[in-house]
ROZADREN-506051 format. One line per field, with one value per residue (C-alpha): x, y, z. Coordinates in nm, 3 decimals. Example, Ala and Ser with C-alpha at 12.3 -4.5 7.8 and 13.67 -1.06 7.14 Angstrom:
px: 1.230 / 1.367
py: -0.450 / -0.106
pz: 0.780 / 0.714
END
This chain:
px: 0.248 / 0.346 / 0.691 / 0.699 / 0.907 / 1.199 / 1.552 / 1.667 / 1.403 / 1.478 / 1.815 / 1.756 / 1.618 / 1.639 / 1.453 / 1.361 / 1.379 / 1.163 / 0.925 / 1.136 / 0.990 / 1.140 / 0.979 / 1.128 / 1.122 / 0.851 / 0.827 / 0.551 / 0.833 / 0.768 / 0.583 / 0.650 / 0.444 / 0.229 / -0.108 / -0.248 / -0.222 / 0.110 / 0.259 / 0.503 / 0.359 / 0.544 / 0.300 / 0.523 / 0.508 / 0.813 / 0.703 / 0.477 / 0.155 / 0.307 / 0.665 / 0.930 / 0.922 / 1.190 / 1.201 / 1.354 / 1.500 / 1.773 / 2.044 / 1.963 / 1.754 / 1.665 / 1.512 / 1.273 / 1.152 / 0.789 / 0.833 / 0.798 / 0.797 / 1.133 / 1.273 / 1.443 / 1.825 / 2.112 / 2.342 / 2.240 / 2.260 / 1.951 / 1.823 / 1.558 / 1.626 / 1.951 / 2.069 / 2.122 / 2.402 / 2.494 / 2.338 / 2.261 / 2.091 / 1.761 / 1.586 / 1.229 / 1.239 / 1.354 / 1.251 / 1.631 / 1.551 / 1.775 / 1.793 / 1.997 / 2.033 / 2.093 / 2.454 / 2.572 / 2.609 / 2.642 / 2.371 / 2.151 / 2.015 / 1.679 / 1.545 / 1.211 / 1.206 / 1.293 / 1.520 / 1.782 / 1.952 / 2.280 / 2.461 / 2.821 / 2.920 / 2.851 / 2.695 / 2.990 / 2.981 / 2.946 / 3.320 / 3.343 / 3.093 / 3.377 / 3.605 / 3.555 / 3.368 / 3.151 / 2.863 / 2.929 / 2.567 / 2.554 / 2.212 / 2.072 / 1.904 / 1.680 / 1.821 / 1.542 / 1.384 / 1.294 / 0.936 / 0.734 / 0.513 / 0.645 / 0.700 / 0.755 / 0.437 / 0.610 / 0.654 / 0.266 / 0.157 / 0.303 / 0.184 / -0.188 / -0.182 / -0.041 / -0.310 / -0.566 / -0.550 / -0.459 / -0.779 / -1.013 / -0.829 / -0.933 / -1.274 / -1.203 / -0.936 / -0.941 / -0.677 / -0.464 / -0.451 / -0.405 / -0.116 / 0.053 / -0.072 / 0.185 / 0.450 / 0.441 / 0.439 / 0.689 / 0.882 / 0.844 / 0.936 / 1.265 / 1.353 / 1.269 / 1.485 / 1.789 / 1.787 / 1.724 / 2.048 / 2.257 / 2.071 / 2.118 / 2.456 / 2.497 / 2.349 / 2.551 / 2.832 / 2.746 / 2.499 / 2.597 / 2.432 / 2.099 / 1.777 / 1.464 / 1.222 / 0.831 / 0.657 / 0.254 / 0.116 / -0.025 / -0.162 / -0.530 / -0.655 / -0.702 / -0.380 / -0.210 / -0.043 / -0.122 / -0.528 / -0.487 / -0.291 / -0.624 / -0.903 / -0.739 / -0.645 / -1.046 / -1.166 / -0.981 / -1.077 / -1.476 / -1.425 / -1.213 / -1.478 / -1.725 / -1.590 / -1.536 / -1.888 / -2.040 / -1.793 / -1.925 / -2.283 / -2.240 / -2.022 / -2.299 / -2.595 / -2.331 / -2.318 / -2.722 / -2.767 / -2.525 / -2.667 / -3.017 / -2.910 / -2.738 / -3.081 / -3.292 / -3.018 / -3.037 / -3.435 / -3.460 / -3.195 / -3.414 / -3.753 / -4.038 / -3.983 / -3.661 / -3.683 / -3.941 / -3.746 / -3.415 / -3.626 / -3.785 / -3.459 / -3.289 / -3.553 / -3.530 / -3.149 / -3.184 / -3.443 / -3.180 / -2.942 / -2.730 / -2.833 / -2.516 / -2.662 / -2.887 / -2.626 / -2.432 / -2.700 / -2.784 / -2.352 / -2.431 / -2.677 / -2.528 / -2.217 / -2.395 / -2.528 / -2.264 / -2.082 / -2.372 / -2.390 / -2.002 / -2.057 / -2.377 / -2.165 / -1.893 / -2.138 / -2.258 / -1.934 / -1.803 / -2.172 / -2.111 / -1.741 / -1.840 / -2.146 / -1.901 / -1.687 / -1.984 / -2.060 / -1.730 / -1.709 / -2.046 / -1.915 / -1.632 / -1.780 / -1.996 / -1.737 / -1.553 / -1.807 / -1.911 / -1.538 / -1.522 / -1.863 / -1.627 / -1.307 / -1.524 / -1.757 / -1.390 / -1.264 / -1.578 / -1.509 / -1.130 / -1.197 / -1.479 / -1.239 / -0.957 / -1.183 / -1.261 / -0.953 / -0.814 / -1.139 / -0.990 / -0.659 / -0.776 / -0.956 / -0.663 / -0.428
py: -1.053 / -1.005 / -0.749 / -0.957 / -1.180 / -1.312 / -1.146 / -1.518 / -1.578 / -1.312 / -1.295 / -1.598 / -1.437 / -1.051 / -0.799 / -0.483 / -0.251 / 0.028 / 0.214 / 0.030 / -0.305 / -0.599 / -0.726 / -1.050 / -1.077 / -1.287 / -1.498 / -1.269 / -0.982 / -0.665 / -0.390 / -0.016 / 0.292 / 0.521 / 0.373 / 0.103 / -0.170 / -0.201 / -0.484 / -0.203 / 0.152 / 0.492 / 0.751 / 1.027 / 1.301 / 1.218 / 0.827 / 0.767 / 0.567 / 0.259 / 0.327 / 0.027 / -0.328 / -0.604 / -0.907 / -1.209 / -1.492 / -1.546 / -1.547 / -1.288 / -0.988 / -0.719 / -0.357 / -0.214 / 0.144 / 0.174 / 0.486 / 0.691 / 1.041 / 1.071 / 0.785 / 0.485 / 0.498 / 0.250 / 0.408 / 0.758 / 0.622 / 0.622 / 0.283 / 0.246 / -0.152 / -0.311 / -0.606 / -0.597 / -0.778 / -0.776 / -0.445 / -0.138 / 0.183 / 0.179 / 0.481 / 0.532 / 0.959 / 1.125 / 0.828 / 0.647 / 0.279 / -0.045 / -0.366 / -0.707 / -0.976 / -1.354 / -1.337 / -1.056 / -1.177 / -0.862 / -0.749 / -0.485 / -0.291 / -0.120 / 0.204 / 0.357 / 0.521 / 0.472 / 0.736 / 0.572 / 0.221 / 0.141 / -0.101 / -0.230 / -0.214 / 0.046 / -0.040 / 0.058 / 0.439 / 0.560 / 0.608 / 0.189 / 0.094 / 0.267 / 0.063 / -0.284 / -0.392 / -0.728 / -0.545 / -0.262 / -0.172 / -0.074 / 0.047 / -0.261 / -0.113 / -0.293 / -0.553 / -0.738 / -0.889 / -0.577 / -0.548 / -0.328 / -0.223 / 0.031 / -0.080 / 0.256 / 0.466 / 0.778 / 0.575 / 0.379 / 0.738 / 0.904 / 0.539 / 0.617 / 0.970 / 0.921 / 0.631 / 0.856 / 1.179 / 0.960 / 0.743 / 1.072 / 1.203 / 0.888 / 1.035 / 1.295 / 1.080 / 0.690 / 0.583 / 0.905 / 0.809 / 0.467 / 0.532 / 0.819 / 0.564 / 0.308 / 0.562 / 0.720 / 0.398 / 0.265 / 0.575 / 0.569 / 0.231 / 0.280 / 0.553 / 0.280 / -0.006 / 0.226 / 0.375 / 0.014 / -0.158 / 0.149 / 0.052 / -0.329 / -0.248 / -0.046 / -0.296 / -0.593 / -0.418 / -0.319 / -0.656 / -0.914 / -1.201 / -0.956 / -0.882 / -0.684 / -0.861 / -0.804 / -0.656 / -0.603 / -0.273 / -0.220 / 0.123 / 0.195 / 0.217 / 0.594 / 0.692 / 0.558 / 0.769 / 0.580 / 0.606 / 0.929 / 1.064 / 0.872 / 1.055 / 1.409 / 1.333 / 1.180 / 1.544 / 1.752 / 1.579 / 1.622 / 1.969 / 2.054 / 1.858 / 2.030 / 2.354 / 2.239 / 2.102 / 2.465 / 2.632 / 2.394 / 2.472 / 2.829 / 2.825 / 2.642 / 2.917 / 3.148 / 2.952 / 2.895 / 3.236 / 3.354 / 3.034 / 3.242 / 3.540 / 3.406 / 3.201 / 3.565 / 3.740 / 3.471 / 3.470 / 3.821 / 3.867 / 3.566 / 3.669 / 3.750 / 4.087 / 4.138 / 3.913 / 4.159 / 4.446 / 4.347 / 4.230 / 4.578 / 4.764 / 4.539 / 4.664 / 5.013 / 4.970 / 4.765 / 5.028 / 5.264 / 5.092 / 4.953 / 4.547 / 4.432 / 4.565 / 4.317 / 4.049 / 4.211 / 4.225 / 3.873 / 3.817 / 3.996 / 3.806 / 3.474 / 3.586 / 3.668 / 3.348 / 3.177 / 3.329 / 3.267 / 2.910 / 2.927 / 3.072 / 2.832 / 2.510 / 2.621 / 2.752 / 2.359 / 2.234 / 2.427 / 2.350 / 1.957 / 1.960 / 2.165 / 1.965 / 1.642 / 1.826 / 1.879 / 1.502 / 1.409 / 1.619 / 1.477 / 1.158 / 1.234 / 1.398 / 1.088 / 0.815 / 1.013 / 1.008 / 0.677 / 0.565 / 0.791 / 0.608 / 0.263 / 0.396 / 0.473 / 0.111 / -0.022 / 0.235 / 0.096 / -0.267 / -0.295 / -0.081 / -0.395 / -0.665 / -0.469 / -0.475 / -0.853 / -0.977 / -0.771 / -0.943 / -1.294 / -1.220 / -1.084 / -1.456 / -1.659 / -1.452
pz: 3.100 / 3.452 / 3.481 / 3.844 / 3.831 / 4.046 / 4.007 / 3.954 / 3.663 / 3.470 / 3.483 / 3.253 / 2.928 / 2.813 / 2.934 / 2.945 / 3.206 / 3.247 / 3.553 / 3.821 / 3.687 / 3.472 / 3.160 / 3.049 / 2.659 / 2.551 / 2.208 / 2.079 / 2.216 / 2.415 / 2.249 / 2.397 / 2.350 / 2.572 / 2.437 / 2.696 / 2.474 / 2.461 / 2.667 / 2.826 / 2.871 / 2.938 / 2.976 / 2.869 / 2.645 / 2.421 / 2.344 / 2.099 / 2.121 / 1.910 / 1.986 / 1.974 / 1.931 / 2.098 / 1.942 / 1.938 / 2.157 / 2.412 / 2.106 / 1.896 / 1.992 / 1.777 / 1.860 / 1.607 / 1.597 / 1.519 / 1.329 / 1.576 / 1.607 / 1.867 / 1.783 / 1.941 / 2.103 / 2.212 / 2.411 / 2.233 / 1.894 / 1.673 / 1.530 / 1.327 / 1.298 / 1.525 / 1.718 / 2.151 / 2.307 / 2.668 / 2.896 / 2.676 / 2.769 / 2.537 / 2.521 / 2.400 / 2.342 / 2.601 / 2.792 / 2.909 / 3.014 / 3.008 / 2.818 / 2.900 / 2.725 / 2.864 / 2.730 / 2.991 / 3.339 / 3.502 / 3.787 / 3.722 / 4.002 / 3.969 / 4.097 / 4.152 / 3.801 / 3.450 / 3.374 / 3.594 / 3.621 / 3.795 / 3.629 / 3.798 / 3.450 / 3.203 / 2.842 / 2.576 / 2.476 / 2.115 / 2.014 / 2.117 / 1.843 / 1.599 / 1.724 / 1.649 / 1.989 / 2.024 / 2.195 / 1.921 / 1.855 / 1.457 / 1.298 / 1.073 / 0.747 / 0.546 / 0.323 / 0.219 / -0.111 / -0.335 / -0.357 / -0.641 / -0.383 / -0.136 / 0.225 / 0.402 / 0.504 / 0.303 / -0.010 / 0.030 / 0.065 / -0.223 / -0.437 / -0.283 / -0.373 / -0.750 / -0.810 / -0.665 / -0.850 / -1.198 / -1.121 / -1.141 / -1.419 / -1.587 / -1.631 / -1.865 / -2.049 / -2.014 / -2.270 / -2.184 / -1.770 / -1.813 / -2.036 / -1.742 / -1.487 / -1.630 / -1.728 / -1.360 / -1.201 / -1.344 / -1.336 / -0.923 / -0.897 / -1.101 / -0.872 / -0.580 / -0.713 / -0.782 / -0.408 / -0.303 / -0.496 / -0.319 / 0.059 / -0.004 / -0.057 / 0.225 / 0.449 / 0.332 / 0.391 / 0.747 / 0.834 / 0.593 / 0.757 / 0.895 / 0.754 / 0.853 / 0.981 / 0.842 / 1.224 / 1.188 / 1.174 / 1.545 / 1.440 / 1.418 / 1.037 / 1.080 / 1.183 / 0.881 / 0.689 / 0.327 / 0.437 / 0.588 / 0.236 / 0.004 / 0.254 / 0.161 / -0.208 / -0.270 / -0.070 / -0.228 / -0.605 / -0.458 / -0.416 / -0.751 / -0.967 / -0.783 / -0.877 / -1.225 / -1.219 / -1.121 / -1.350 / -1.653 / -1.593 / -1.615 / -1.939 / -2.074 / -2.004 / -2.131 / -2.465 / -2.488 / -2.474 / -2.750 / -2.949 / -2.933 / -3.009 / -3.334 / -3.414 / -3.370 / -3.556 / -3.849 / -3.813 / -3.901 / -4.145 / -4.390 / -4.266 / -4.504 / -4.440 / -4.500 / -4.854 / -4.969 / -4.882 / -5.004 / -5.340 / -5.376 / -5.328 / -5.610 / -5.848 / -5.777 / -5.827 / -6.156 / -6.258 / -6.215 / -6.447 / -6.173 / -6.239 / -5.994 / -5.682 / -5.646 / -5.704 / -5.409 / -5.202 / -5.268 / -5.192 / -4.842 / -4.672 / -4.812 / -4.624 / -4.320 / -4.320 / -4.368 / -4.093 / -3.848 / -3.944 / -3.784 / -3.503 / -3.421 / -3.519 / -3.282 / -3.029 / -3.019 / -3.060 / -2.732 / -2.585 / -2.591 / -2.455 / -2.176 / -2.136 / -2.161 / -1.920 / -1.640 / -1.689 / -1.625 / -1.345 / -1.170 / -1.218 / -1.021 / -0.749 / -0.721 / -0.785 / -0.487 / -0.252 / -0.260 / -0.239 / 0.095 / 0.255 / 0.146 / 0.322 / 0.614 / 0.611 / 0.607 / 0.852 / 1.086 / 1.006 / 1.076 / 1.447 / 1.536 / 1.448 / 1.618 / 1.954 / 1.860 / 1.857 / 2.105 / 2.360 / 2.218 / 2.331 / 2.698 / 2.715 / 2.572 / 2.870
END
């Protein structure tokens, strides 16, 4: 796009006003931002790379604020989403620039910089938009279709996270995480749909005839916060199962060795040895006249075995959940490292068809 053109031209169509140049609005629109691919830049600290997007055609031009991190003004209102009428002071940051539309006839004199434009007439203050004006500039909230799936980064995030950290859970128990899987989910998106019915409402009242319009995601993969939230959530799951991995495995040496000791202490106690013994001190006891000391005795190491025979069967017992446990947890580990090289071959594939189609574009301009 060349911000060249004649005074005459563009007084025809809106543009934007910025760095002592005009940019007339476009049918693709003008995208702002300090990053160089945006069809205006503003190298400045307080404008983010992907900053604000205008939109539209010579009747009906919209602003939209790219979620940025200073956000978007008209005439020192914050908009996240709102119509442009007539000559308005739009400011990217701390960035203040100017906008006119086709409908305002009024000349607009351009300086050197950005931060300043004389106007013979100045856009409508604040307090005007309370009153009733026609170029009243009033902040257009979302109003569209309800959708199950979140459309705000925060809400994609806190979807990507929950899905996430239920998915590796799913390892230990299947039918248990698919069941809080569906539960949560549907929980979330409840809570979605009832803030939704009171924003819809909201925005009919204050844009009854406006919607938000769907505007592509300009951002590199890695800078999104929904990708940025699953990286983290899949790390810090590889490092937890790894600890519960490492914790597993030494439970279960713990549990081997008690198992021995109970197989030595229930090898000697029914050894040949001790038969004989425990035989030849019945005998001496019977001899004696005391006959039911060798039925105790016999009570006694039937007891003893017994109770070692429970402590080996829940020795094994606690020996195969923790081994079930370790699996579980190397499985997860795993599952979550190969899903991190597949975020990153994805990660690699969207940045090559980024530069690809950013090439076609240079060659179709």
């Amino acid at each position: 796009m060349n911000p060249k053109e004649s005074f005459h031209e563009s007084n025809q169509v809106p543009r934007f006003i910025a760095n002592g140049r005009e940019y007339p609005l476009s049918d693709a629109g003008l995208r702002i931002g300090r990053a160089a691919d945006n069809d205006v830049v503003i190298e400045h600290e307080s404008v983010s790379s992907h900053h604000a997007l205008i939109s539209g055609n010579r009747e009906n031009v919209m602003v939209t604020d790219l979620q940025s991190t200073n956000g978007t003004f008209i005439n020192g209102q914050r908009v996240m989403v709102a119509p442009i009428s007539g000559i308005v002071e739009l400011s990217v940051g701390s960035v203040h620039c100017s906008f006119a539309t086709s409908q305002s006839g009024e000349q607009t004199v351009l300086n050197d910089g950005c931060d300043e434009v004389a106007r013979i007439s100045p856009p409508p203050l604040p307090s005007e938009a309370k009153t009733g004006s026609s170029e009243a500039v009033k902040p257009l909230i979302r109003a569209s279709e309800f959708s199950v799936m979140p459309r705000s980064d925060r809400g994609r995030s806190i979807m990507v996270a929950f899905v996430v950290i239920t998915f590796f859970n799913w390892l230990y128990m299947p039918v248990g995480m698919v069941l809080i899987l569906l539960l949560g989910f549907g929980i979330l998106t409840g809570i979605r749909y009832y803030r939704y019915r009171h924003q819809a409402s909201k925005a009919q009242a204050l844009n009854p005839m406006q919607t938000a319009a769907k505007l592509p995601d300009t951002r590199p993969l890695w800078k999104r916060p929904p990708f940025i939230t699953a990286v983290a959530c899949m790390l810090l799951e590889i490092v937890l199962n790894d600890e519960a991995s490492g914790s597993s495995a030494r439970l279960m040496q713990v549990y081997s060795q008690r198992f021995a000791l109970i197989q030595k202490d229930s090898g000697s106690l029914n050894s040949f040895g001790s038969t004989v013994a425990r035989g030849i001190e019945a005998f001496a006891y019977g001899y004696a006249g005391d006959t039911s000391r060798g039925y105790q005795l016999d009570r006694e190491v039937d007891m003893k075995n017994q109770s070692l025979e429970e402590q080996a069967s829940q020795l094994s017992y606690m020996y195969q959940l923790t081994k079930e446990s370790k699996e579980a947890s190397d499985l997860a580990v795993n599952v979550g490292i190969l899903c991190l090289f597949g975020l990153g071959g994805y990660l690699i594939y969207d940045h090559r068809k980024r530069a690809v189609d950013d090439r076609d574009r240079e060659v179709t301009e």
